[in-house]
C-alpha positions as CSV (number, residue, x, y, z in Angstrom):
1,X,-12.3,10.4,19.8
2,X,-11.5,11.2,15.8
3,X,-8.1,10.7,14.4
4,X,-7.6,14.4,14.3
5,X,-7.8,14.4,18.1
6,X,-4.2,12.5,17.9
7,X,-2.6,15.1,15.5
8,X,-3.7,17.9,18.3
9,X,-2.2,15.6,21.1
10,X,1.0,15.4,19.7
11,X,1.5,19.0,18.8
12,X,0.9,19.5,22.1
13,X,3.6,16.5,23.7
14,X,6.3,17.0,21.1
15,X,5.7,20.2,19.5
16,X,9.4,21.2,18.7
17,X,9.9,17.7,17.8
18,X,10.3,16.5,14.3
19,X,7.2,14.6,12.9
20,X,8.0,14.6,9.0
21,X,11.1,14.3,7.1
22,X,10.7,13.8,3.1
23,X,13.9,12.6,1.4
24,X,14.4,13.1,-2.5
25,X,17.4,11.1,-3.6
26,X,17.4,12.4,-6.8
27,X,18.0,15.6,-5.8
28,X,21.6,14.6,-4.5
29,X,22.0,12.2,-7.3
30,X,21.6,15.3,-9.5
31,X,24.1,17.6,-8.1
32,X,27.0,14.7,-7.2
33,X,26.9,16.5,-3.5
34,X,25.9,15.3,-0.2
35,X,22.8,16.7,1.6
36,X,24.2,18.7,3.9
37,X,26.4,20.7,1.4
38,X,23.0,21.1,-0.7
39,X,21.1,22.3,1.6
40,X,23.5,25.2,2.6
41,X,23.1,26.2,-1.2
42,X,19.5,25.4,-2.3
43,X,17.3,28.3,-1.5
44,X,14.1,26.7,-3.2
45,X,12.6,24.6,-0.5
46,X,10.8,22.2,-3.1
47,X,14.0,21.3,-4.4
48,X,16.1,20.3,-1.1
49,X,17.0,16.9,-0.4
50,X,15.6,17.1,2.8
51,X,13.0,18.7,4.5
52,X,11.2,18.3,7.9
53,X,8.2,20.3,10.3
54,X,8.0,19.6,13.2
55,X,4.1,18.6,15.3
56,X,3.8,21.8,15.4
57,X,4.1,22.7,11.9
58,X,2.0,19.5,11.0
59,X,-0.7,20.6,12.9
60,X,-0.6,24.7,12.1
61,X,-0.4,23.9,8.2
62,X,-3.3,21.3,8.5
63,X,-5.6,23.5,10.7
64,X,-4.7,26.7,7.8
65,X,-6.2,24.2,5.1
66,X,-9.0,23.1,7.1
67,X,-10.1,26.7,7.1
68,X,-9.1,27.2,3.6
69,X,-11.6,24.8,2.6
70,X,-14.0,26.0,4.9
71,X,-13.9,29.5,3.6
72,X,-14.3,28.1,0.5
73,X,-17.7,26.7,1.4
74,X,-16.5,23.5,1.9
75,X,-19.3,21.3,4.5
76,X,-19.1,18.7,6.8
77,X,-19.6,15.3,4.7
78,X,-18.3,16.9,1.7
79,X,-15.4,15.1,-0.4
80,X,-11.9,16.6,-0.9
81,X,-9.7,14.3,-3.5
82,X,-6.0,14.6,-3.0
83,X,-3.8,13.5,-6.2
84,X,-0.1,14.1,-4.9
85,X,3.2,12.6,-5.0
86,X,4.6,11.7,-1.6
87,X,5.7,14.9,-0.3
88,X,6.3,17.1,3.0
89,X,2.6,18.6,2.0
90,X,0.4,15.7,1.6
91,X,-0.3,14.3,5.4
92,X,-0.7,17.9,6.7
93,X,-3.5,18.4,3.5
94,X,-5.3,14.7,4.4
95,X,-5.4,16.1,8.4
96,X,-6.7,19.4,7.2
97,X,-9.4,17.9,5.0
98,X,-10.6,15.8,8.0
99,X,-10.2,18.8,10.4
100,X,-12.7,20.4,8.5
101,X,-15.2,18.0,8.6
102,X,-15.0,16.9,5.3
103,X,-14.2,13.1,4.0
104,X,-10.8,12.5,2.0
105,X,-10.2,10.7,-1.0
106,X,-6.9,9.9,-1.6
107,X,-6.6,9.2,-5.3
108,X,-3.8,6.7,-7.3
109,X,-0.9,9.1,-9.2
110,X,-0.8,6.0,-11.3
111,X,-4.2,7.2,-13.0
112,X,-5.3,8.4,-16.8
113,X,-7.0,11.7,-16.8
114,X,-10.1,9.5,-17.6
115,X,-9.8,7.3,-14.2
116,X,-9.2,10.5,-12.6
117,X,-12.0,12.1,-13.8
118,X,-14.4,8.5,-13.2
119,X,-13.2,8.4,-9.5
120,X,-13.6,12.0,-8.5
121,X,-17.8,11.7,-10.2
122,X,-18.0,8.2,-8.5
123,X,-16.7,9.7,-4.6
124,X,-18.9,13.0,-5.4
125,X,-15.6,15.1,-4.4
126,X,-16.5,18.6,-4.5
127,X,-13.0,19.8,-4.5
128,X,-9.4,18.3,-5.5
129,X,-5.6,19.5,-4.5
130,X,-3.3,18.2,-7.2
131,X,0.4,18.5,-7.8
132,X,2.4,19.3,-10.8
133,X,3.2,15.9,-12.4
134,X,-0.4,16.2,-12.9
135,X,-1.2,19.1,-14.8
136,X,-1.6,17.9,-18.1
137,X,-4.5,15.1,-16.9
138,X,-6.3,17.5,-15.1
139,X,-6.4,20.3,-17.5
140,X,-7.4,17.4,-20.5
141,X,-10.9,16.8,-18.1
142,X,-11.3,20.2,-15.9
143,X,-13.9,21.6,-18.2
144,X,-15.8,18.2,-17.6
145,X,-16.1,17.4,-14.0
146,X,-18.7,20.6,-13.4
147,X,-19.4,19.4,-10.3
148,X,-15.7,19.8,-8.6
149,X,-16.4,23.6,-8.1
150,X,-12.7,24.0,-6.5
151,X,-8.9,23.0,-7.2
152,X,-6.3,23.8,-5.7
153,X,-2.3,23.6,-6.9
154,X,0.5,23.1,-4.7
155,X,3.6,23.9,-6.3
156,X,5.2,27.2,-8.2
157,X,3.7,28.2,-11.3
158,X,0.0,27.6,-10.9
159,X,-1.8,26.9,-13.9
160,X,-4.7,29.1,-14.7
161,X,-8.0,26.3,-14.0
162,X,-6.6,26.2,-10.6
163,X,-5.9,28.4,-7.2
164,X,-2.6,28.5,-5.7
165,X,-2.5,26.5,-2.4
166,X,1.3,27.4,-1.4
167,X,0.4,31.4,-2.2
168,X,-3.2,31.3,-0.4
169,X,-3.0,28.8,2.5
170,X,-0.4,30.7,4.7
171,X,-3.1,33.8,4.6
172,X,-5.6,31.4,7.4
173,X,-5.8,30.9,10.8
174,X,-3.3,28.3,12.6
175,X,-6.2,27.6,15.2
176,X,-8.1,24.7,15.7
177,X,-10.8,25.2,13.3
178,X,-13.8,23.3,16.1
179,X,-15.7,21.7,13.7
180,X,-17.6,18.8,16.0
181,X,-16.1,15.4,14.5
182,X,-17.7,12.5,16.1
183,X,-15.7,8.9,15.8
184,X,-18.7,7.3,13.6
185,X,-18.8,10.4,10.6
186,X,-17.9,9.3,7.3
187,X,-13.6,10.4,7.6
188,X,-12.2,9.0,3.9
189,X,-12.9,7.0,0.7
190,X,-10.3,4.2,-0.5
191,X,-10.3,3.3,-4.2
192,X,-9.2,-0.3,-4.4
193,X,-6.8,-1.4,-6.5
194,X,-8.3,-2.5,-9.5
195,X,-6.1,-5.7,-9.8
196,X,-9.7,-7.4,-10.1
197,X,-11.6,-5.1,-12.3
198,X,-12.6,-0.9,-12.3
199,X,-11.5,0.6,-8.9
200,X,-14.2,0.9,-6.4
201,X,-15.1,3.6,-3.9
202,X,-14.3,2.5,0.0
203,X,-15.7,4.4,1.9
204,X,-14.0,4.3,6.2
205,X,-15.6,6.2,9.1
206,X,-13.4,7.8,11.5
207,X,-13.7,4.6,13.8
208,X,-11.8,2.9,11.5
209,X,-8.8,4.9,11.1
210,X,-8.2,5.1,15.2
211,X,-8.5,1.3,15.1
212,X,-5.6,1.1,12.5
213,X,-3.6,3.4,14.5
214,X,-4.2,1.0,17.6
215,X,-3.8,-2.4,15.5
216,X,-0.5,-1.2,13.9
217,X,0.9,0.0,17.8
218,X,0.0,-3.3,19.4
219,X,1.5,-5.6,16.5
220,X,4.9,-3.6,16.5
221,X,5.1,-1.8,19.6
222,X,6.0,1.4,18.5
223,X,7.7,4.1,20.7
224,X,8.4,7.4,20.7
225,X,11.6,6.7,20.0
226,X,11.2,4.6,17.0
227,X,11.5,6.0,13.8
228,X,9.3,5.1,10.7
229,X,10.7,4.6,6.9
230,X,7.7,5.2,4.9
231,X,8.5,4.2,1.3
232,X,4.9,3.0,-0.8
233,X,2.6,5.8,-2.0
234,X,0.1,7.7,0.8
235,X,-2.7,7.2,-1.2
236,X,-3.2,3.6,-0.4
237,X,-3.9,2.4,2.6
238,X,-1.0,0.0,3.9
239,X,1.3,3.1,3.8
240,X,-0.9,5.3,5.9
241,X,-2.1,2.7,8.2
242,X,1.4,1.5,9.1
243,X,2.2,5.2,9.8
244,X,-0.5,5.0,11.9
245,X,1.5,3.1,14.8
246,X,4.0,5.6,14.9
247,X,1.4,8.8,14.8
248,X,-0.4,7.2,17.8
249,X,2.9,7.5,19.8
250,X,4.3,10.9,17.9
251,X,7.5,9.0,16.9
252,X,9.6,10.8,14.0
253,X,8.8,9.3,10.4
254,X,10.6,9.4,7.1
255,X,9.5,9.8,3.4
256,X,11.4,8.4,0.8
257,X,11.1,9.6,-2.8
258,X,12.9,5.8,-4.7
259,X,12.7,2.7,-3.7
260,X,17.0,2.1,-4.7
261,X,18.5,-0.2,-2.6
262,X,21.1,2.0,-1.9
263,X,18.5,5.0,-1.2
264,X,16.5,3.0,1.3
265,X,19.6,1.9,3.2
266,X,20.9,5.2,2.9
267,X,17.9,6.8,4.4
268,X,17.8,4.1,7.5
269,X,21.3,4.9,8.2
270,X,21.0,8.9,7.9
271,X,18.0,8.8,9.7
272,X,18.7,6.3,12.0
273,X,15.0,4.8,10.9
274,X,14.0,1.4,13.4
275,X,11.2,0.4,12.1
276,X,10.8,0.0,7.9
277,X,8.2,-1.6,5.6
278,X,8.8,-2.9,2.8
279,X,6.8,-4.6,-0.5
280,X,8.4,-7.7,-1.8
281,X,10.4,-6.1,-5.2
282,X,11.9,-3.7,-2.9
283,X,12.8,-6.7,-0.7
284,X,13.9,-8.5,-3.1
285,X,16.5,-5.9,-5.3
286,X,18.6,-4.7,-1.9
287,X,19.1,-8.4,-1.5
288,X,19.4,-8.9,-4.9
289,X,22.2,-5.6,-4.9
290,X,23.9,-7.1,-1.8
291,X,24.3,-10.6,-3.3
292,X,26.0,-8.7,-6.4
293,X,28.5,-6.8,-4.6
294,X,27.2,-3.7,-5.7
295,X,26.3,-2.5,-1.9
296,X,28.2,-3.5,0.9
297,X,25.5,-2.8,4.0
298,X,28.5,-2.5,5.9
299,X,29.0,0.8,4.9
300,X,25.8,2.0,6.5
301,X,24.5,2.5,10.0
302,X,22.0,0.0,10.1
303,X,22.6,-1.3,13.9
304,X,19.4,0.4,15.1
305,X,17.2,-1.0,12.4
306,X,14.7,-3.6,14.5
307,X,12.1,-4.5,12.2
308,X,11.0,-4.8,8.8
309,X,8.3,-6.3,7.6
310,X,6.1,-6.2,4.9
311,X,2.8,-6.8,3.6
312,X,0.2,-5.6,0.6
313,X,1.0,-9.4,-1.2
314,X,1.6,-13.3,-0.5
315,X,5.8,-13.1,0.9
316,X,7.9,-16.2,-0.6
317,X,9.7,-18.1,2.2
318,X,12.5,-18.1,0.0
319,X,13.0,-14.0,0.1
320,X,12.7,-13.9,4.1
321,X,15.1,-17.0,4.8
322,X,18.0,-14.8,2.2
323,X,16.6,-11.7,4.7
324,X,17.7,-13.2,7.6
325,X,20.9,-14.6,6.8
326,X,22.1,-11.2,5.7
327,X,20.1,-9.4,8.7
328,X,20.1,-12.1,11.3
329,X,18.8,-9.2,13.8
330,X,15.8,-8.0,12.7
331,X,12.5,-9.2,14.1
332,X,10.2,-9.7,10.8
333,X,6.5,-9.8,10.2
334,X,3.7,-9.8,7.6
335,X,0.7,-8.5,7.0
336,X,-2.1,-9.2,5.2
337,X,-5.0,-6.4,4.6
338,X,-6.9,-4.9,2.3
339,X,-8.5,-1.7,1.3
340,X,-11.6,-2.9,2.6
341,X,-10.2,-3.9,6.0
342,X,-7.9,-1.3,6.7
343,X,-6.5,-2.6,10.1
344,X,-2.7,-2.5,9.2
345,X,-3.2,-6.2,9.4
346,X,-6.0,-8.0,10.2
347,X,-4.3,-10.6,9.7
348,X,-0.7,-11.1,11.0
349,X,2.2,-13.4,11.3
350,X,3.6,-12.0,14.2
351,X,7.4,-11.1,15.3
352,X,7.4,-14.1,17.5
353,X,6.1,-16.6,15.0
354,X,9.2,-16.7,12.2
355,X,8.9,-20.4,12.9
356,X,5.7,-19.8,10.4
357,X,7.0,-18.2,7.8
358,X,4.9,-18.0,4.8
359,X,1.7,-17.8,6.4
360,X,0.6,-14.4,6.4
361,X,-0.6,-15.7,10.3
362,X,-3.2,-15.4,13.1
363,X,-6.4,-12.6,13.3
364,X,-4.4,-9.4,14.3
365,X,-5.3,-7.4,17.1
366,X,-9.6,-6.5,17.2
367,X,-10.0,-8.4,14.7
368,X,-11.9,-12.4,13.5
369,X,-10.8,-14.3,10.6
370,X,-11.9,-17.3,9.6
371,X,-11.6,-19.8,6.4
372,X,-14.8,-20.8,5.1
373,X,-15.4,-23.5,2.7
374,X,-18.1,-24.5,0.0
375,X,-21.0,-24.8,2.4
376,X,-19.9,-21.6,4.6
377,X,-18.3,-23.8,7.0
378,X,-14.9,-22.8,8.9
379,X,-12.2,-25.2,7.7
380,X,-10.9,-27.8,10.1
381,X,-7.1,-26.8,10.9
382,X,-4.7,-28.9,9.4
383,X,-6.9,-30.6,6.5
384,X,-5.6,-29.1,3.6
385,X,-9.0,-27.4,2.3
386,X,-9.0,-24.5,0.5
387,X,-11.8,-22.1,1.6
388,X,-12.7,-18.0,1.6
389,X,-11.2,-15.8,4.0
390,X,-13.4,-13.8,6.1
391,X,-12.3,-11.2,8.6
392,X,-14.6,-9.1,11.0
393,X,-13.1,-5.7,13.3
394,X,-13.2,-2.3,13.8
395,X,-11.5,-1.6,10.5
396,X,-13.7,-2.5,8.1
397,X,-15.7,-0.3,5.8
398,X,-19.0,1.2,5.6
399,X,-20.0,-0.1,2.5
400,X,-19.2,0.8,-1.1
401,X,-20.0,4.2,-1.3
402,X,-23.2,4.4,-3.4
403,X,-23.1,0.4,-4.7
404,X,-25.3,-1.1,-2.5
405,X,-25.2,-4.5,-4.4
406,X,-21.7,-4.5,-4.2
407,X,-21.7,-4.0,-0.9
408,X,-24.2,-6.9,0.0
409,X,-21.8,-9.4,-1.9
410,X,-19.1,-8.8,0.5
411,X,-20.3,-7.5,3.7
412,X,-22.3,-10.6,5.3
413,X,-23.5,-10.6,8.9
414,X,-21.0,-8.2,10.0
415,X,-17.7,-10.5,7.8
416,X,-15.8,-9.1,4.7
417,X,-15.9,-11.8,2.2
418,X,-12.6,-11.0,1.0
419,X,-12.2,-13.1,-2.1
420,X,-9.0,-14.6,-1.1
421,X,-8.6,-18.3,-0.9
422,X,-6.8,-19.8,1.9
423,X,-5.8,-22.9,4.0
424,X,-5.2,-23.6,7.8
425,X,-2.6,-25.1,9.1
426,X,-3.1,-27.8,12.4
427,X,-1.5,-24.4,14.6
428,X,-3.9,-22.2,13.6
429,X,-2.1,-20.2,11.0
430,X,-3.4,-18.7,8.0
431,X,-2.0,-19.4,4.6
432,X,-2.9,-17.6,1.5
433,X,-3.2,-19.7,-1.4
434,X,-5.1,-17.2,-3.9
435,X,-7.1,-14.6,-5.3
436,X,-10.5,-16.7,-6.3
437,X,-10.6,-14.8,-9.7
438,X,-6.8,-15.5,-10.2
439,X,-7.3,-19.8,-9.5
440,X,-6.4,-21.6,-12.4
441,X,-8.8,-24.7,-13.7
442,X,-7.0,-27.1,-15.7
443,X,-8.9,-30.5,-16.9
444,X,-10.9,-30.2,-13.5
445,X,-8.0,-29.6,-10.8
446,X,-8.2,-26.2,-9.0
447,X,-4.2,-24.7,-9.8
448,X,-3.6,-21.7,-7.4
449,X,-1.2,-19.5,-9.0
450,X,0.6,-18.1,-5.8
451,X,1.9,-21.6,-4.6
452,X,3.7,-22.2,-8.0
453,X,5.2,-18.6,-7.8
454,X,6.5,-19.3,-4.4
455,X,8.3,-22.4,-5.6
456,X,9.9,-20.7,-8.7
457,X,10.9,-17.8,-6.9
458,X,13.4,-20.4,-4.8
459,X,15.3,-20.3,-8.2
460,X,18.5,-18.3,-7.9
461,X,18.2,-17.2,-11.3
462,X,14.3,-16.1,-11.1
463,X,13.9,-12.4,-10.1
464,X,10.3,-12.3,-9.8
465,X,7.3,-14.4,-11.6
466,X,3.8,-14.6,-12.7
467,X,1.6,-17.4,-13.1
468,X,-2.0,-16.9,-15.0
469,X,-4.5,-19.2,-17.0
470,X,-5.0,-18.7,-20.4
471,X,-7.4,-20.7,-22.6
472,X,-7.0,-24.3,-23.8
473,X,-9.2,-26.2,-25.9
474,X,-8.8,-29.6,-24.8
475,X,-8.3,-28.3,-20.6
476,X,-10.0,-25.2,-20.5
477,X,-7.1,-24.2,-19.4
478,X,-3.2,-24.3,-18.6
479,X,-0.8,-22.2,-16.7
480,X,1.4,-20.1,-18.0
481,X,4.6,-18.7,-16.1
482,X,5.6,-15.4,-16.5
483,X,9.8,-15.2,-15.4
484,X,11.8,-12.0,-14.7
485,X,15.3,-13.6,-14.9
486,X,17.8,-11.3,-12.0
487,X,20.5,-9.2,-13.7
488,X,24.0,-11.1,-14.6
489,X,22.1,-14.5,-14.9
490,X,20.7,-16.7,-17.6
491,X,17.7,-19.2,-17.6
492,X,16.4,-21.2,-20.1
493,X,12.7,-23.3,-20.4
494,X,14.3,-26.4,-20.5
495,X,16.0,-25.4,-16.5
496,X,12.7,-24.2,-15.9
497,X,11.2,-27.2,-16.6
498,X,13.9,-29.4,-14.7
499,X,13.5,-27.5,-11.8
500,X,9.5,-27.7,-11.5
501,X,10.0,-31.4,-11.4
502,X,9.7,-30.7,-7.6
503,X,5.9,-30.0,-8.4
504,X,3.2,-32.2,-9.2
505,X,2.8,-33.0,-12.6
506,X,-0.6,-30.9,-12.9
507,X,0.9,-27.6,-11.1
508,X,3.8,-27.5,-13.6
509,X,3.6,-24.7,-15.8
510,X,2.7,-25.9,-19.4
511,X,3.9,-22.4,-21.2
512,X,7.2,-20.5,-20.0
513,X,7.6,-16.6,-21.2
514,X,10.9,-14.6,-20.1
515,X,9.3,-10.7,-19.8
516,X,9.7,-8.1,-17.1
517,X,6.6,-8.5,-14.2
518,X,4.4,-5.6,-14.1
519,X,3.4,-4.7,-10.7
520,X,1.4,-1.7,-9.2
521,X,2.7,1.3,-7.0
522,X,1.4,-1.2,-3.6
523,X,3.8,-4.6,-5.4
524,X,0.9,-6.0,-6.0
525,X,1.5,-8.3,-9.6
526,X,-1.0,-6.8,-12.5
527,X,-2.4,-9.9,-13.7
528,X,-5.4,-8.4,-15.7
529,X,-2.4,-6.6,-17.7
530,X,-1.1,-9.5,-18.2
531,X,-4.4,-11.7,-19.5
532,X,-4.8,-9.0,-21.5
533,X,-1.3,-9.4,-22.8
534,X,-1.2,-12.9,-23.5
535,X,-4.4,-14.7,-23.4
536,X,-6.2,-12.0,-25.3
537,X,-8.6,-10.8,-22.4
538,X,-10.7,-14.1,-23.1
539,X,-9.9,-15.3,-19.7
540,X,-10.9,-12.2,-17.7
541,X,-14.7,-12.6,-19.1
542,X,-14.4,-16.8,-17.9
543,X,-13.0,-15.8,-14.5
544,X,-15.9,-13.2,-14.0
545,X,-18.3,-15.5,-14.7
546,X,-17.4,-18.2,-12.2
């Protein structure tokens, strides 16, 4: 059955029930009052701290849309681009897209008016609903995507290129709109994340997305009970896809505008949220906040919180042993995935396999991995060669929507060639040791960035770090390390230096810069940005030739 199927199914079970709750901390932060006293007197919905529907609601507002767009002569197959903010609206518009037939694509806030305007000609979308931090980049190219012949607003004070969704949708049946959906029709369209190059289009089937929701269940168990924080952006897929586990079972979830320490722990502990997942910054500052003295997690109801666990980039040891000690009681797991293979891990580590920390772990439920070498060999376990990760399962993608030869280089025989390099250990366990455009080669020895970050992140001074190539005349080239020193400490290249003595000679970084780390909305570290920044953009045109 299609996704949409579930979204039926659990307005029928838990109808009254909450599905949704969206949290805006700034809201409270603004008027110096507590929720509850707000929301007695805000009268503008938009502006509360909190809101909620219920399944019910969910489903009635994404049926209205689904025949919103199908009066609008929107068809089957079509594409519908969604450029919100998190927000109460946006999972009820993504159902209604695919209740009428039509193929979502979620697009990045994150983007110029000009990527906006590349991704909606390269998906073909035929219509877009956009909010108002994005007026300005969509009026700058609305008289130049002809092709979108409909756009929709939501928010007060629609500006004139566009319709009014929160004035029009409410006039439109609540039914079930019947459009026949069968599992194997195109359902949504991915744009990766660029860290490698332009964005391209992923194109998923509805197969794919029922598979997520049945990867995500069987790796964390979800219940009805449980309830989900849900901080990264919709758009991408680890956010979505790790809702998923919870949607299958019609458990309560929670949507947090900020990623504050103190606004994450205050939303668990309002909310009473079980289950939360987390990208390594955000990781990183709560413990970085409790270490400080600036929060005191005593002061929250956090007793019900079971698991966190995160994913989207390579986890330092270092961050989940400092987890544990100050949260000895909550089961952890990562999970490695990508856009292309949108399983909410299709690879795992497991709740029971914390012994393994730092691998990101075994083929997750459905799914094959293996780590293939030079000659397209699997590795053997425990010999210490690096090879390509490969994964095969329900999740992965049709193709690259209209780049056949794209396609071809990474879907082979039925595997995703991801172009991540990795190692095995003798247990079977899966360690990432790269991305193959991001290895460094220095006077002939392959230097993969990620294990030198690990080891610098196990400085107590070091924040957060970066490790890229950039060129060298005599080496081709060297590594240099990027450092984000915490708050209230100091760090100097010479300690830098005196602590990657625990390295071999040839992994030590040659060039030390202290600088904040640019990462994108899913953590992951911008190294482009950064090549671009300090080796001149020289090395991106090397790396893309290898």
């Amino acid at each position: 059955m299609p996704i949409t199927d579930t979204l039926i199914e659990n307005a029928r079970k838990y109808g009254d029930e909450t599905a949704l709750v969206e949290i805006n901390p700034e809201v409270r932060e603004h008027h110096g009052i507590t929720w509850r006293e707000y929301e007695l007197v805000e009268t503008n919905p938009t502006k509360r701290y909190r809101r909620e529907i219920t399944w019910s609601d969910f489903n009635q507002h994404a049926n209205r849309f689904a025949h919103m767009l199908i009066d609008a002569g929107i068809e089957p197959g079509q594409k519908v681009s969604i450029l919100l903010m998190n927000s109460l609206e946006w999972l009820p518009i993504y159902f209604g897209i695919l209740k009428a037939g039509a193929v979502v694509v979620p697009l990045n806030y994150r983007y110029s008016a000009e990527e906006i305007k590349y991704c909606l000609e390269k998906s073909e979308s035929s219509a877009i609903i956009f909010g108002p931090e994005f007026i300005g980049r969509m009026e700058a190219i609305a008289d130049r995507i002809p092709t979108v012949t409909h756009r929709y607003f939501v928010g007060d004070d629609c500006p004139s290129f566009a319709d009014s969704y929160n004035i029009r949708v409410g006039r439109f049946s609540a039914d079930e709109p019947g459009i026949p959906i069968d599992i194997h029709d195109d359902a949504a369209i991915y744009f990766s994340s660029g860290t490698t190059g332009f964005p391209k289009a992923i194109l998923h089937n509805h197969e794919s997305l029922v598979a997520s929701c049945l990867t995500e269940n069987n790796h964390h168990s979800q219940t009805h009970e449980d309830v989900f924080l849900c901080i990264p952006p919709l758009y991408h897929t680890g956010a979505k896809m790790h809702w998923f586990g919870s949607f299958l079972v019609g458990g309560k979830s929670v949507l947090l505008r900020g990623v504050k320490p103190e606004w994450i722990l205050q939303a668990v502990s309002e909310e009473r949220c079980t289950i939360v997942w987390l990208l390594v910054p955000w990781a990183q500052d709560i413990l970085d906040a409790i270490d400080s003295g600036r929060i005191d997690p005593n002061e929250y109801h956090l007793d019900q919180w079971r698991l966190m666990h995160i994913g989207a980039q390579p986890v330092p040891p270092s961050l989940i042993k400092r987890w544990k000690e100050h949260f000895p009681n909550h089961e952890y797991d990562t999970n490695y995935g990508l856009s292309e293979a949108i399983g909410p891990g299709c690879v795992h580590l497991g709740v029971k396999n914390i012994d393994h920390v730092g691998a990101i772990g075994i083929p997750g439920y459905g799914w094959e991995a293996e780590v293939r070498g030079a000659d397209n060999v699997p590795v053997e376990p425990g010999s210490g060669e690096v090879g390509e990760l490969c994964v095969k399962g329900p999740g992965l993608m049709t193709c690259y929507f209209n780049d056949p030869e794209a396609t071809d280089e990474v879907l082979r025989g039925g595997w995703l060639y991801t172009g991540d390099m990795a190692e095995v250990d003798k247990d079977g366990f899966i360690y990432l040791v790269d991305r193959k455009k991001d290895v460094v080669i220095s006077g002939g020895e392959n230097i993969y960035p990620v294990q030198v970050e690990n080891f610098l992140r196990a400085h107590d001074a070091i924040k957060d770090v970066a490790v890229i190539g950039i060129p060298d005349e005599r080496l081709g080239e060297i590594t240099l390390a990027i450092i984000e020193v915490k708050e209230d400490h100091s760090l100097t290249e010479e300690e830098v230096e005196l602590f990657c003595k625990g390295l071999p000679r040839y992994k030590r970084p040659r060039k030390i810069i202290f600088a904040d780390i640019p990462r994108n909305p899913t953590g992951k570290i911008e190294k482009p940005l950064l090549r671009e920044r300090y080796a001149g953009g020289r090395l991106v045109e090397q790396q893309t030739k290898r």
